[in-house]
DRENPA-195278 format. One line per field, with one value per atom (N, C-alpha, C): z, y, x. Coordinates in steps of 0.05 Angstrom, whole numbers. Layout:
% DRENPA-195278
c3 (Z	...)
c2 (Y	...)
c1 (X	...)
END
This chain:
% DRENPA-195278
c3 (0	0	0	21	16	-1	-24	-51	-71	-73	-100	-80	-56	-51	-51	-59	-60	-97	-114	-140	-152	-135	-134	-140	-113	-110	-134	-139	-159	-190	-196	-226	-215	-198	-199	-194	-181	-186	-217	-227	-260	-273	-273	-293	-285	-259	-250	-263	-259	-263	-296	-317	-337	-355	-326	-337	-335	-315	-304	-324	-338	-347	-372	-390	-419	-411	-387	-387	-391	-373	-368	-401	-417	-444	-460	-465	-485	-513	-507	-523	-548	-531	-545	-533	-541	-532	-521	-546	-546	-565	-578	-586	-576	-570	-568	-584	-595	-612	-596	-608	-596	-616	-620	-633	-624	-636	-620	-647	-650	-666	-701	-707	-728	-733	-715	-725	-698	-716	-698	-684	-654	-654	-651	-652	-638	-614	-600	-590	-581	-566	-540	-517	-518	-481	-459	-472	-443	-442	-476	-485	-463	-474	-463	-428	-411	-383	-369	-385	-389	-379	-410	-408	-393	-386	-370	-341	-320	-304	-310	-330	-339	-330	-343	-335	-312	-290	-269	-254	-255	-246	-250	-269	-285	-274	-269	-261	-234	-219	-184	-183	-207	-193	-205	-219	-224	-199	-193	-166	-146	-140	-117	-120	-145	-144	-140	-154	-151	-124	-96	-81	-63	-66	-46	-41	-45	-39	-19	-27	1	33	21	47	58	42	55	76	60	79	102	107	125	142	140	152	164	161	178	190	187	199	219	227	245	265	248	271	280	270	290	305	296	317	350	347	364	380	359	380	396	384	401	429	425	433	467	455	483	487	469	492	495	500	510	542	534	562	579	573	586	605	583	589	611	613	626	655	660	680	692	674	696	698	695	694	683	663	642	629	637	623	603	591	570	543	553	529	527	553	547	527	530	524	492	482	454	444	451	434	441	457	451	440	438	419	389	389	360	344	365	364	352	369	362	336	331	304	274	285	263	256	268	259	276	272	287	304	306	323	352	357	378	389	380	389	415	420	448	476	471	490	490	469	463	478	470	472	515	520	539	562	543	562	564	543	544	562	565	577	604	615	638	642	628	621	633	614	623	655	657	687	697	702	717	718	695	692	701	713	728	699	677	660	647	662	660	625	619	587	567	572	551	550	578	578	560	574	558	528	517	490	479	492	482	480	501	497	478	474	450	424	417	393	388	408	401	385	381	370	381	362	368	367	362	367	396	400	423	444	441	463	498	501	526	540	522	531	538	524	522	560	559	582	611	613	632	640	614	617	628	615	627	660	667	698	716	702	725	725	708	708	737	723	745	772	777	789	813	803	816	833	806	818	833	848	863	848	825	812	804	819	816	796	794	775	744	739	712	704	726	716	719	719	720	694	687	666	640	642	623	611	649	641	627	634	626	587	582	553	541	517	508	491	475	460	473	510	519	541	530	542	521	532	557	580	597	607	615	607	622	650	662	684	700	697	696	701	689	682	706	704	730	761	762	796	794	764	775	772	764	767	802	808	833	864	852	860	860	838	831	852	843	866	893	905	928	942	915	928	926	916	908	931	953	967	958	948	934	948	969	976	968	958	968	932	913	890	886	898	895	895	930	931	919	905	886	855	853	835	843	868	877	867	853	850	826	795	770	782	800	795	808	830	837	815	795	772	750	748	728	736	765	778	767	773	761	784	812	833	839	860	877	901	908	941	964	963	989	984	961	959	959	944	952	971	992	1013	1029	1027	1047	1025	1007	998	996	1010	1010	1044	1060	1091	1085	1075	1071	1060	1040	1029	1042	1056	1077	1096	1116	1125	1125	1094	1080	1081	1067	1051	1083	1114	1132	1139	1130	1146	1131	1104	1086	1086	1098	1095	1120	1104	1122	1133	1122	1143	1153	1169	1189	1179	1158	1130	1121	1106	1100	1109	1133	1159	1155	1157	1174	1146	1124	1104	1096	1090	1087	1100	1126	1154	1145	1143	1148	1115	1101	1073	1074	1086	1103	1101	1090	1103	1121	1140	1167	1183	1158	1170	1173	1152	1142	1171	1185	1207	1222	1231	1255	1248	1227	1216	1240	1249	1270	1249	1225	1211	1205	1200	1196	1214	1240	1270	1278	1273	1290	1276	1241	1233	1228	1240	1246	1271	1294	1320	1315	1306	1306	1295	1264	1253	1277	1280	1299	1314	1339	1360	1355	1330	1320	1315	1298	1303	1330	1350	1376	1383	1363	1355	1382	1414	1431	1432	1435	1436	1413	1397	1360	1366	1372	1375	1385	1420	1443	1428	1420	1409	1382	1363	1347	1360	1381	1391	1403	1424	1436	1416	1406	1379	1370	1355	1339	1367	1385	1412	1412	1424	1425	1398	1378	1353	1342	1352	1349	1367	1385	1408	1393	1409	1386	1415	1418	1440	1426	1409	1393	1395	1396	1397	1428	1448	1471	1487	1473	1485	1472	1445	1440	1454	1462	1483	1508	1521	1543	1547	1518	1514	1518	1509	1497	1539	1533	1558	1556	1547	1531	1551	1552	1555	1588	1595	1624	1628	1644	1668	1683	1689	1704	1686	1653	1640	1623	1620	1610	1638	1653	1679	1676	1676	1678	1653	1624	1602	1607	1617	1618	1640	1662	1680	1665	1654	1631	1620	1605	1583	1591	1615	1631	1636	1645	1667	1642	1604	1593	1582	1581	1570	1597	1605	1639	1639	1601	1609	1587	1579	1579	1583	1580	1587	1573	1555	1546	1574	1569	1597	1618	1628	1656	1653	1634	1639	1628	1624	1626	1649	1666	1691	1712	1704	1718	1719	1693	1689	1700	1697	1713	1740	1764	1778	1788	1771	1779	1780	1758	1756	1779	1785	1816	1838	1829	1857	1873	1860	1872	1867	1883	1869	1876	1907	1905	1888	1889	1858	1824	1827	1799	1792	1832	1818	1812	1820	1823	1793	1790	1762	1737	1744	1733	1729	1756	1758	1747	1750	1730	1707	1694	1660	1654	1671	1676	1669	1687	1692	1663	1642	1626	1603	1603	1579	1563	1585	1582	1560	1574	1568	1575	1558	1558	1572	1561	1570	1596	1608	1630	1655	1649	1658	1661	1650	1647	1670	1665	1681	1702	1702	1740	1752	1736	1739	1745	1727	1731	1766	1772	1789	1817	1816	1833	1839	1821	1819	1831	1828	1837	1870	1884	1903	1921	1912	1924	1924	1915	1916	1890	1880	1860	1859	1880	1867	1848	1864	1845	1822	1818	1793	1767	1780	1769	1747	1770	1764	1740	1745	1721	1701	1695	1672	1655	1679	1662	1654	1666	1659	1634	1637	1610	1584	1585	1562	1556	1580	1569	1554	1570	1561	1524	1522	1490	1477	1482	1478	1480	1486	1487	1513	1531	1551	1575	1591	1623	1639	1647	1674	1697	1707	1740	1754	1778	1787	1812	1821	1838	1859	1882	1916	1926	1948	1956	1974	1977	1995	2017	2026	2064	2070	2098	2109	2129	2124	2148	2172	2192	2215	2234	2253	2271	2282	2280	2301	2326	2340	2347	2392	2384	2412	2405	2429	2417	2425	2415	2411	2433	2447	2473	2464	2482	2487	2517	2520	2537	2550	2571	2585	2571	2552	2536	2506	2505	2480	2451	2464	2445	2443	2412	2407	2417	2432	2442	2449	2441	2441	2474	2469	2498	2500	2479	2479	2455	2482	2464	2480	2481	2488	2470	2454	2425	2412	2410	2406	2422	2410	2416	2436	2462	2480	2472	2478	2473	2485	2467	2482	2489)
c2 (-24	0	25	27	51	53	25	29	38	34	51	74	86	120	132	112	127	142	118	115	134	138	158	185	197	212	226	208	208	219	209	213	244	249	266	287	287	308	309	288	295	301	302	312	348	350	376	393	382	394	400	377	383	398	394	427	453	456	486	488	475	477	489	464	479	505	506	534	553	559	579	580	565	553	558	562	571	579	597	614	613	593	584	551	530	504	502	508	497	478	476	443	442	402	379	363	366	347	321	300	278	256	258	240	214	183	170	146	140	123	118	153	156	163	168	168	193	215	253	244	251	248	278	291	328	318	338	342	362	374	407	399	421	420	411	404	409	371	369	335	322	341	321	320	343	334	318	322	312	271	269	243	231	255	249	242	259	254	222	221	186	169	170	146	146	176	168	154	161	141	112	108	75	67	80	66	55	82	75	57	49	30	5	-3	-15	-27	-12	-21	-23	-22	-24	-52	-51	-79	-111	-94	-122	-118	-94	-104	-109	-120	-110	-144	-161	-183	-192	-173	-172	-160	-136	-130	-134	-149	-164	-188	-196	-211	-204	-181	-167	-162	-155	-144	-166	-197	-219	-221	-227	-239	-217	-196	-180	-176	-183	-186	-215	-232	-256	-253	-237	-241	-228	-201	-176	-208	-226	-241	-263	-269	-289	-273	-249	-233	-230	-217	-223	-254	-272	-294	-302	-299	-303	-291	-269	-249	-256	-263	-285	-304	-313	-349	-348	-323	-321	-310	-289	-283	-312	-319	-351	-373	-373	-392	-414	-408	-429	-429	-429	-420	-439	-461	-476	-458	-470	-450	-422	-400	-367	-373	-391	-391	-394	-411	-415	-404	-388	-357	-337	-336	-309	-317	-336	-339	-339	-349	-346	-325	-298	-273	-260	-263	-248	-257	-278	-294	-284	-278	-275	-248	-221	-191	-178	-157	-145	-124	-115	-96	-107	-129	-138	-164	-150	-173	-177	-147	-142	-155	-140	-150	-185	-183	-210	-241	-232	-247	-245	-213	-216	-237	-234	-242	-272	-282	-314	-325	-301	-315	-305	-298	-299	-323	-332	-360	-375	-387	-400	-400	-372	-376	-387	-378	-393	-420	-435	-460	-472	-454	-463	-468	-459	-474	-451	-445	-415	-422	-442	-442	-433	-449	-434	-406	-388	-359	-348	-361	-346	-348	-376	-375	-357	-347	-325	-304	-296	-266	-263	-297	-294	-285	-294	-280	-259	-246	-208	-207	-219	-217	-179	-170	-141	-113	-134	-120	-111	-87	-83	-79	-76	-84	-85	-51	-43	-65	-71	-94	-116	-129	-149	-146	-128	-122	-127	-114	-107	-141	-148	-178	-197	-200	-218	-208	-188	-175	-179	-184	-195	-233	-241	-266	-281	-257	-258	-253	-230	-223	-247	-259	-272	-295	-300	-327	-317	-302	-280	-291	-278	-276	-238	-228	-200	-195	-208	-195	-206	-220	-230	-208	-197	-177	-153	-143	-129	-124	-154	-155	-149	-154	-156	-127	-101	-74	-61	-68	-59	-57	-67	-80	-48	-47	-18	-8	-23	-21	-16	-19	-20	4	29	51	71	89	101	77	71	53	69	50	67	70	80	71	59	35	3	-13	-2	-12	1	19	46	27	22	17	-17	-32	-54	-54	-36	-37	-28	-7	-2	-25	-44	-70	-82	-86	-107	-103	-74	-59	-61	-64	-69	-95	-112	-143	-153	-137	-147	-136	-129	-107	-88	-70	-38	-21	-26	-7	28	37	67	73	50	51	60	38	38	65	70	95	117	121	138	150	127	128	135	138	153	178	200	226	214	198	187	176	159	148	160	194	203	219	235	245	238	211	196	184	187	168	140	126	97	86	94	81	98	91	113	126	143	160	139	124	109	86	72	57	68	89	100	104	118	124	104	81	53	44	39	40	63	76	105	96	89	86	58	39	14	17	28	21	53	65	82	71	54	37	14	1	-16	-16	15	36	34	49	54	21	-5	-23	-32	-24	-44	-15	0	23	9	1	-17	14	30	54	77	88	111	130	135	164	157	135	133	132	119	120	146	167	195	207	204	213	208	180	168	177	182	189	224	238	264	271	253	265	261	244	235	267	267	289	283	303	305	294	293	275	243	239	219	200	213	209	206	215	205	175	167	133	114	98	77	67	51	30	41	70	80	97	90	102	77	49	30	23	24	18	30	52	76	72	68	63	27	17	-15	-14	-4	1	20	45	63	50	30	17	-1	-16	-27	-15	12	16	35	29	43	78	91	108	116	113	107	133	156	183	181	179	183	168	149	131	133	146	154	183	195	221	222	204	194	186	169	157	182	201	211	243	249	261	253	227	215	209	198	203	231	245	274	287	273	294	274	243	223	206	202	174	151	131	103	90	63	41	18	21	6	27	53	62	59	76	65	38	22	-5	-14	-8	-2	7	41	69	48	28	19	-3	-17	-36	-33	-6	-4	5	-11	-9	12	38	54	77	92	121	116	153	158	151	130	122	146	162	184	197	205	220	207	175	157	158	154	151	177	200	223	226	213	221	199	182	159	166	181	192	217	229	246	245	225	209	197	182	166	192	207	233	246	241	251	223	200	183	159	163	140	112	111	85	69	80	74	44	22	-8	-3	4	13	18	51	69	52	35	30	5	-8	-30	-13	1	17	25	33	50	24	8	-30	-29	-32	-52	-27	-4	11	17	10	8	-22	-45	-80	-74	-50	-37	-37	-25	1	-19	-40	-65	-48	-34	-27	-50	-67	-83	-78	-63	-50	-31	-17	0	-7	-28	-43	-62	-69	-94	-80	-52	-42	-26	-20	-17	-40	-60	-93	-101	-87	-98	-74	-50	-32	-36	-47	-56	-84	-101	-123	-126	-103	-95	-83	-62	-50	-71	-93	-111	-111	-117	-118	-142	-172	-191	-199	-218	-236	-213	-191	-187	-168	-161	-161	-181	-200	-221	-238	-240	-249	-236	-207	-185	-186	-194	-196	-218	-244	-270	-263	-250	-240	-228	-201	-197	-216	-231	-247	-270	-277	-290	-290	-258	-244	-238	-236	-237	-265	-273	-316	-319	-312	-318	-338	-363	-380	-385	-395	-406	-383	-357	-335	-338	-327	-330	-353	-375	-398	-388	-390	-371	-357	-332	-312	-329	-342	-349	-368	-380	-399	-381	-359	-348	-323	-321	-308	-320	-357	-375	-375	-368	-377	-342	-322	-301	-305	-304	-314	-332	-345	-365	-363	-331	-320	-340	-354	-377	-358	-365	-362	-351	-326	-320	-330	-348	-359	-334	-328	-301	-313	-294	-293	-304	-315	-316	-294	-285	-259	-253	-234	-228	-231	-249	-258	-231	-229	-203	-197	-162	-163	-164	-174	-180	-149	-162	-129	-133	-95	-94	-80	-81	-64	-67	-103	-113	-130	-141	-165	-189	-204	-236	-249	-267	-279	-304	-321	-351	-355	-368	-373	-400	-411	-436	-454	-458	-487	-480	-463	-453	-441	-429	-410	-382	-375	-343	-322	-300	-278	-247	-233	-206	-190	-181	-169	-153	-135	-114	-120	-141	-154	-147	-113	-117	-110	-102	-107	-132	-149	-184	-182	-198	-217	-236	-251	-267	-298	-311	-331	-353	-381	-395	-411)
c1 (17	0	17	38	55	81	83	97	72	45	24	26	24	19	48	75	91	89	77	85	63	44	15	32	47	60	75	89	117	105	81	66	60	39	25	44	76	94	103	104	116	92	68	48	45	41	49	69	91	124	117	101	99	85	60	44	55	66	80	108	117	141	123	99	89	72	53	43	71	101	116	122	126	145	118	96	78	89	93	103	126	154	178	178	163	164	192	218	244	247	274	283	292	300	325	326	348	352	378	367	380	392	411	433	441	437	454	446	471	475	466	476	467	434	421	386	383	368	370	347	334	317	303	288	282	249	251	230	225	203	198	218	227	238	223	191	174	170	169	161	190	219	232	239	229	235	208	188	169	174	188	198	219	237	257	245	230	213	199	188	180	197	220	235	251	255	259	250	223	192	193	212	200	228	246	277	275	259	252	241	209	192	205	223	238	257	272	287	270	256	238	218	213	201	219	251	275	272	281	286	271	243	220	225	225	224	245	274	294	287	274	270	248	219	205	223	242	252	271	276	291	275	254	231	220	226	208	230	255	276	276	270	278	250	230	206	211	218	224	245	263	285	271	250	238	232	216	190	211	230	252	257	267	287	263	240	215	204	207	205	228	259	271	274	267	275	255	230	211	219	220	236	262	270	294	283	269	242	231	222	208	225	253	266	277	259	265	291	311	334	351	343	355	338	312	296	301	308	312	338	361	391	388	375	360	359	326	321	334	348	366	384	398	416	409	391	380	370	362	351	378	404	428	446	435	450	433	408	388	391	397	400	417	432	461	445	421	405	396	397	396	417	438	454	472	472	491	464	438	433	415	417	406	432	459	486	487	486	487	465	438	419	428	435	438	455	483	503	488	476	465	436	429	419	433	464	478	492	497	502	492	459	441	438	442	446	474	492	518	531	531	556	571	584	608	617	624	627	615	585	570	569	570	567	595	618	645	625	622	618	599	582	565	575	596	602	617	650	656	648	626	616	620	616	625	639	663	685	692	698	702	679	658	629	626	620	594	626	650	666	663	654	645	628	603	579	592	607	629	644	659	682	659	639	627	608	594	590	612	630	649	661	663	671	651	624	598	611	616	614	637	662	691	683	664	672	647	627	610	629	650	669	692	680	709	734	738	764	770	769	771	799	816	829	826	812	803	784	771	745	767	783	810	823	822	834	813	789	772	760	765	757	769	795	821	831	811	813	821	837	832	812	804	775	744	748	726	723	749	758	741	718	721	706	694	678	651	631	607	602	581	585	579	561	564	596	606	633	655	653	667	655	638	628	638	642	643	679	690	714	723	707	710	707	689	687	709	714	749	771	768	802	793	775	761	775	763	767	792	816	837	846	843	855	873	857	856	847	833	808	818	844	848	841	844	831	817	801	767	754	766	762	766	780	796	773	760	742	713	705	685	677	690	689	677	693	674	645	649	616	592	609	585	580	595	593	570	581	574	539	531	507	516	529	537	520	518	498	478	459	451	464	457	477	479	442	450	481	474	498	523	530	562	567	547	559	566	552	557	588	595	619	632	633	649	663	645	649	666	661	673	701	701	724	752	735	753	763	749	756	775	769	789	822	823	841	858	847	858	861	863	870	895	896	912	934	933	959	979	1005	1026	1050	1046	1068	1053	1068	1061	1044	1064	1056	1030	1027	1009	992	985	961	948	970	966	948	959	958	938	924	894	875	882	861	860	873	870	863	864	849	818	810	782	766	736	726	720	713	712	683	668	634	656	666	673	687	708	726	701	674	665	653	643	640	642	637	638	665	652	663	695	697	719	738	730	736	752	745	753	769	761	789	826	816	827	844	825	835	858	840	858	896	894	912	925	916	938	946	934	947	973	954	976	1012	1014	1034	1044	1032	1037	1028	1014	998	969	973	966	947	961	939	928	938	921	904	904	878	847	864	850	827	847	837	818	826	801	777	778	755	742	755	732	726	744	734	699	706	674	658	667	638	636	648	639	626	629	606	585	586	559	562	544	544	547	561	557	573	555	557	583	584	605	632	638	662	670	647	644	664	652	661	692	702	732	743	735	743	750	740	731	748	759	768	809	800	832	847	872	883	913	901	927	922	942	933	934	928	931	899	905	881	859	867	856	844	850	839	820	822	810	770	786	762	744	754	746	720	727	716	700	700	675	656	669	649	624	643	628	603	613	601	580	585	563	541	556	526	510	520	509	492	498	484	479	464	465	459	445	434	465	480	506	518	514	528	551	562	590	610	598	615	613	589	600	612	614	642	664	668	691	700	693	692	689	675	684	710	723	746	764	766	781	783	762	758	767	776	786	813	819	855	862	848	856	844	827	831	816	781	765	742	734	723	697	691	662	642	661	654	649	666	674	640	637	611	598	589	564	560	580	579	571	584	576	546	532	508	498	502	478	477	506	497	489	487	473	448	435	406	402	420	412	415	417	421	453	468	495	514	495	507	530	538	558	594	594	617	621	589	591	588	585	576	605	621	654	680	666	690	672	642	645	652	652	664	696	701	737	731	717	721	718	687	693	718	717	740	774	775	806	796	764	758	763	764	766	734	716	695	689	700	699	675	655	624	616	620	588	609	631	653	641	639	629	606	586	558	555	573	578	584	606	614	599	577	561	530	532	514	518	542	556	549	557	542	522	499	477	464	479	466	478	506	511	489	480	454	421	419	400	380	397	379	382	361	351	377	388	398	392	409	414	410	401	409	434	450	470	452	470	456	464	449	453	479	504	522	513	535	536	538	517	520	547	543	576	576	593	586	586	565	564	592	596	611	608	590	572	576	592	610	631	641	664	656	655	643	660	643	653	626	640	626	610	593	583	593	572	584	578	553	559	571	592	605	587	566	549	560	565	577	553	569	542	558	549	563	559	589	585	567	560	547	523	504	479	449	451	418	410	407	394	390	395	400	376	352	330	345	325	338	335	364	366	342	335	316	327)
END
């Protein structure tokens, strides 16, 4: 239908063109005379664009009739490939994945317009089906088609089989430079897992540029791989250097505080440490830096006690701070102070590692049963089971007279009129 309204078209411009040419030409038609092969032919100027217009007409509908039968056939082969190409991606949706691997393969073999994602969908077929071969063999096909699509397919495949540097090697390609950014975050992945993290990181500024993720996700790999970066730095310089390039939201991080604090201890970095920690408590509370702060046996004692006293009067329900202020108080071989601290975070849902250091303390007391007690009730609190409760402290003896015996050797205070009378 739209080869007769093209051929509609085409006449009714040459009958036009040939009126407007003999109306303008009235007057002086024109000759042409035409020579060829010994025999003159003449005609009007109007007869001959007239006819010239003719056989443009008859040359077009000429070619168009040879090639209408090709691109009828271009035209099915590429709607079957469309109908493969959607029940494959189907077929790949409900699981069917011998049959999705099929028609998409057959979608991408049949026309070059859907071949990148047609190739890719399959080799993700085959994954699913566990046979890492068939997928290489799909992407093979690329040959040097589609490269980028190519690099980024094969770096999901690596990178599923934690082989981070094959998907390294695969971004790295030069044909698949610039990378999209698909390609940018899963490269950022790679250097991650290879222990890179200061990499990874490095490439943060492209993929917030680029939106290769969303915010929530970078930022949880922005904190991670800061973290990373400060564990895998083996000298001083660098520590200092990684940490203080840190923005400054960045330094209060739990995840990137401890790894911060760990590494510094490690190289004997004792105030740097101390001073990171109460830095990020002092600008965000967190029960996890707390109990590090609490943990760490560095630093002056007195100024350590002082900031947990603090800390406690601003946060009271605190189980961090007061086993901190426990175990410094077992230092100093206060052990009254130490329990009572033991038992307020007890009461606040302490657990298992308060439950241990009062075992420790009873224990350094000679009081082994309650010691006992604790430690098995340390297990069961790890076990989310039933608390034993303690037996209650033997009371202290009066001193109120001095103990003397009677005549059939019964204890009785000299100074016992207060004492109920004996029967």
């Amino acid at each position: 239908m739209s080869l007769l309204r093209a051929l509609l078209v085409w006449i009714v411009i040459a009958l036009v063109g040939a009126l407007a040419a003999q109306f303008l030409l009235a007057d002086d038609p024109g000759y042409v005379l035409v020579r060829y092969g010994g025999i003159d032919r003449t005609t009007t100027l109007v007869n001959a664009i007239a006819m010239a217009l003719g056989a443009m007409v008859l040359v077009w509908l000429v070619v168009t009739l040879i090639l209408l039968p090709f691109r009828s056939w271009g035209r099915y082969r590429e709607t079957r490939a469309q109908s493969r190409l959607g029940e494959g991606l189907e077929a790949l949706h409900l699981g069917h994945y011998a049959k999705a691997e099929k028609l998409l393969q057959q979608s991408a073999d049949e026309t070059p317009y859907y071949e990148a994602s047609a190739r890719v969908a399959a080799a993700q077929a085959a994954i699913a089906r566990e046979d890492a071969v068939a997928a290489r063999a799909h992407l093979d096909r690329f040959s040097d088609r589609h490269p980028a699509t190519r690099a980024i397919a094969l770096a999901e495949i690596a990178l599923l089989d934690e082989r981070p540097i094959d998907a390294l090697a695969a971004l790295e390609a030069p044909n698949a430079q610039p990378l999209p950014p698909r390609g940018l975050a899963l490269r950022a992945d790679a250097w991650a897992m290879t222990g890179h993290a200061a990499e990874a990181y490095g490439l943060l500024g492209a993929l917030r540029q680029q939106r290769a993720l969303p915010e929530s996700q970078l930022a949880a790999r922005e904190a991670r791989w800061a973290a990373a970066s400060l564990r895998e730095a083996g000298e001083g310089n660098v520590l200092a250097e990684r940490w203080e390039a840190l923005p400054k939201a960045l330094r209060t991080e739990t995840p990137v505080v401890l790894a911060y604090v760990d590494r510094a201890v490690a190289l004997g970095w004792h105030d740097a440490a101390l001073r990171a920690l109460e830095t990020a408590l002092d600008a965000r509370w967190d029960e996890q830096l707390v109990s590090r702060y609490s943990a760490l046996e560095i630093g002056d004692a007195a100024h350590r006690r002082t900031r947990l006293e603090r800390w406690l009067q601003a946060h009271p329900s605190s189980s961090a701070a007061m086993l901190g202020l426990a175990r410094l108080h077992q230092t100093r071989q206060e052990w009254p102070q130490a329990r009572e601290h033991l038992q307020r975070a007890i009461d606040l849902g302490a657990g298992r590692d308060a439950w241990m250091q009062l075992g420790d303390g009873y224990a350094a007391a000679g009081d082994d049963h309650r010691a006992q007690l604790c430690y098995a009730n340390a297990l069961r609190a790890s076990r989310n089971q039933p608390i034993v409760t303690l037996p209650a402290a033997p009371a202290a003896p009066l001193e109120t007279g001095i103990e003397t015996r009677d005549a059939q050797g019964l204890p009785h205070l000299a100074n016992d009129r207060d004492l109920p009378p004996r029967v």
